[in-house]
C-alpha positions as a LaTeX table, in Angstrom:
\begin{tabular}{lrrr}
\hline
Residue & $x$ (\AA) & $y$ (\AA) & $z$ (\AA) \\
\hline
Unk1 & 0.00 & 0.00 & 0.00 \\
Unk2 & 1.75 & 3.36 & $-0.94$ \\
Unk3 & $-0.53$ & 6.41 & 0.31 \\
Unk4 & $-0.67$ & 9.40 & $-2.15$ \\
Unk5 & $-1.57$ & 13.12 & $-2.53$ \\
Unk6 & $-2.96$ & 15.20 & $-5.05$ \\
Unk7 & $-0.54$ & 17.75 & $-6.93$ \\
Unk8 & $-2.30$ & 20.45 & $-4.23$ \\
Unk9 & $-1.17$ & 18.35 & $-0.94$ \\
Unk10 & $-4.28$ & 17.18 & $-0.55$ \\
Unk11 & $-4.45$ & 13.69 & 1.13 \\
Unk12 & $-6.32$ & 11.25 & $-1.50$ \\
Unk13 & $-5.94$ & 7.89 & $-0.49$ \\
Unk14 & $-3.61$ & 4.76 & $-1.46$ \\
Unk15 & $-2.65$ & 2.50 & $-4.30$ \\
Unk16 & $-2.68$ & $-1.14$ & $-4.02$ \\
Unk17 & $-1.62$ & $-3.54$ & $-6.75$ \\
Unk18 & $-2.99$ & $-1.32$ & $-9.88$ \\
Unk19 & $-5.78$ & 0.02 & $-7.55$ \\
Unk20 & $-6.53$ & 3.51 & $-6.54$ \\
Unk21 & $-8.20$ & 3.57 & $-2.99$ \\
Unk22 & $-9.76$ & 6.95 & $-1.40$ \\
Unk23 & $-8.90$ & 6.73 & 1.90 \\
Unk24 & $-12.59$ & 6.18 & 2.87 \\
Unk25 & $-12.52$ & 2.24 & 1.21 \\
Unk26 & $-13.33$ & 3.21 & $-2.14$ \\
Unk27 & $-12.06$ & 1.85 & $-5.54$ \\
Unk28 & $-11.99$ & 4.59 & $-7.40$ \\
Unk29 & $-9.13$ & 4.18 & $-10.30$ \\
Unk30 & $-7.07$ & 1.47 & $-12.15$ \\
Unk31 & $-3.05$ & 2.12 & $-12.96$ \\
Unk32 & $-1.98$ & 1.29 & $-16.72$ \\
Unk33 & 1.61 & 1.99 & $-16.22$ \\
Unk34 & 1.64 & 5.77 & $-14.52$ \\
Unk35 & $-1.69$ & 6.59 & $-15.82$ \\
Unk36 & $-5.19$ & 6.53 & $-13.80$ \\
Unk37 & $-8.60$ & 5.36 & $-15.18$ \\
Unk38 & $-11.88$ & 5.46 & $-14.00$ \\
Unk39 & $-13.97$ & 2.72 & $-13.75$ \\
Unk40 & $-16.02$ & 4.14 & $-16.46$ \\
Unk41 & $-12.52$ & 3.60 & $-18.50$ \\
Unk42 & $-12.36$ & 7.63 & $-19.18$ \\
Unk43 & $-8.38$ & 9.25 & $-18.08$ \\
Unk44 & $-8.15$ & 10.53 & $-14.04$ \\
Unk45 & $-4.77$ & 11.33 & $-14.38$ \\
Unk46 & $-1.22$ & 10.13 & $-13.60$ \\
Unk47 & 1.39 & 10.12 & $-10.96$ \\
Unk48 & 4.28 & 11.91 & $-10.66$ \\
Unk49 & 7.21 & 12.82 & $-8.38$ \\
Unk50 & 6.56 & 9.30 & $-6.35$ \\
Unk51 & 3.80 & 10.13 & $-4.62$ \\
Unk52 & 1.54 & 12.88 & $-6.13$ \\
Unk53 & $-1.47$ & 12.56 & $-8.84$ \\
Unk54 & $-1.84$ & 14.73 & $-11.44$ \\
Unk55 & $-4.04$ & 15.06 & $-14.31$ \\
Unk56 & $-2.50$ & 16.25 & $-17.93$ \\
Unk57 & $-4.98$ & 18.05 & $-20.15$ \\
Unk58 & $-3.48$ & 17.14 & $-23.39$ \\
Unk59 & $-4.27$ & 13.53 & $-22.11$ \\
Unk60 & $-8.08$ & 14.37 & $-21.82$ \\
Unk61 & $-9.31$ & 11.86 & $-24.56$ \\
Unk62 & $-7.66$ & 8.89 & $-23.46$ \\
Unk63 & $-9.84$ & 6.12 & $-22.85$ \\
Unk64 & $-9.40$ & 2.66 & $-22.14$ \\
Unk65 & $-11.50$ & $-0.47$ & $-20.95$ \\
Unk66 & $-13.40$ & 0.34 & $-18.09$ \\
Unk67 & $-14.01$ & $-2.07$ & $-14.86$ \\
Unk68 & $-16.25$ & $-2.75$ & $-12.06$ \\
Unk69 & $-15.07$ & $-1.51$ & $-8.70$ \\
Unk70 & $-14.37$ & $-3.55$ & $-6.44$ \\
Unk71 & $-15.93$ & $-3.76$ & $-3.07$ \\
Unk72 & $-15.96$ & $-0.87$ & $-0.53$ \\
Unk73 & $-13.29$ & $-1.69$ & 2.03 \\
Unk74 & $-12.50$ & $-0.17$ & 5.62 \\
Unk75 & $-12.12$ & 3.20 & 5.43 \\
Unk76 & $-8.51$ & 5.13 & 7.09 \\
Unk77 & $-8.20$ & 8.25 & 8.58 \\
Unk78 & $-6.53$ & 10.27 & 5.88 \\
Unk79 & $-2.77$ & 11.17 & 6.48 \\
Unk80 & $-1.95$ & 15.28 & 6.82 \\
Unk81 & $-1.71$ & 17.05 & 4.11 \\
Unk82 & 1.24 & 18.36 & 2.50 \\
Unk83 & 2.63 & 21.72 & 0.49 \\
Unk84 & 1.19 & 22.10 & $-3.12$ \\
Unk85 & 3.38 & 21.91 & $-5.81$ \\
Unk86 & 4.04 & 24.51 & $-7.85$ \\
Unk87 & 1.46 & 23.52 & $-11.08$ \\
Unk88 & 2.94 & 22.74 & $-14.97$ \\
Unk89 & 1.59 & 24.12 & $-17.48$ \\
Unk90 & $-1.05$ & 21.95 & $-19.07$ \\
Unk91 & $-2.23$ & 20.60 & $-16.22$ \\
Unk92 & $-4.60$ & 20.78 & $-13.19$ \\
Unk93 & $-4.57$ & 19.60 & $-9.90$ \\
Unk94 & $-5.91$ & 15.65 & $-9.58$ \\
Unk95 & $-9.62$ & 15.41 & $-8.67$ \\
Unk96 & $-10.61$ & 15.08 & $-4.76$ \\
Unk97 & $-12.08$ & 11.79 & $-3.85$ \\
Unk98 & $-15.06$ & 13.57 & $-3.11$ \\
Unk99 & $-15.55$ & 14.71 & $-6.77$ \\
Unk100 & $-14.51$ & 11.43 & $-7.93$ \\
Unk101 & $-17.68$ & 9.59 & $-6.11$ \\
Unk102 & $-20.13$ & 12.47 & $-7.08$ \\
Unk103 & $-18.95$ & 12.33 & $-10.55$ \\
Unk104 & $-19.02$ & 8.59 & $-11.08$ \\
Unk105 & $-22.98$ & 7.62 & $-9.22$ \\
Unk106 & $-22.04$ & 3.57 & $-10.48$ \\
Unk107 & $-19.10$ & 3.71 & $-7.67$ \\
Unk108 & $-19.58$ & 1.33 & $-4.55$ \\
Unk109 & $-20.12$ & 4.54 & $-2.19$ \\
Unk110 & $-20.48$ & 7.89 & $-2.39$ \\
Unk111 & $-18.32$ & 8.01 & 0.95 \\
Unk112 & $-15.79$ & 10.84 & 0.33 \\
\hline
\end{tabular}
């Protein structure tokens, strides 16, 4: 389990395997490599710097096959949050968990 942040220091959750976890228990992304997609298949984003998630807008029509999330699981309290990163140019900062369960109704929870 490797916890992770969003390019803003914003505590998001943890990756297991190719999974993306909120830290409430949800399965809210798949890894292809660096890459992040939803489980409706559309592109989330990427990770960068080790341990930050990012979302390239160039990268905005990527698409590949989607999945069924798996099972909620216990949630943890999230970790502090850090310093934002300065942002790159074509980018924006990674969704918040709690976008990424309003955004996507088929996920297990809406728990944010």
């Amino acid at each position: 389990m490797k916890w992770l942040w969003t390019w803003g220091g914003t505590s998001f959750g943890y990756r297991s395997g190719d999974d993306l976890w909120t830290h409430a228990g949800c399965h809210v992304g798949r890894f292809l490599g660096t890459e992040i997609f939803a489980p409706s298949g559309d592109y989330l984003g990427e990770i960068k710097s080790t341990n930050r998630l990012i979302t390239d807008l160039t990268k905005h029509n990527r698409y590949q096959i989607g999945f069924t999330p798996s099972a909620n699981r216990a949630g943890y309290a999230p970790y502090a949050d850090y310093a934002a990163y300065v942002m790159y140019i074509g980018y924006r900062d990674f969704p918040s968990p709690s976008t990424l369960h309003r955004n996507n109704p088929g996920l297990a929870s809406n728990r944010g």
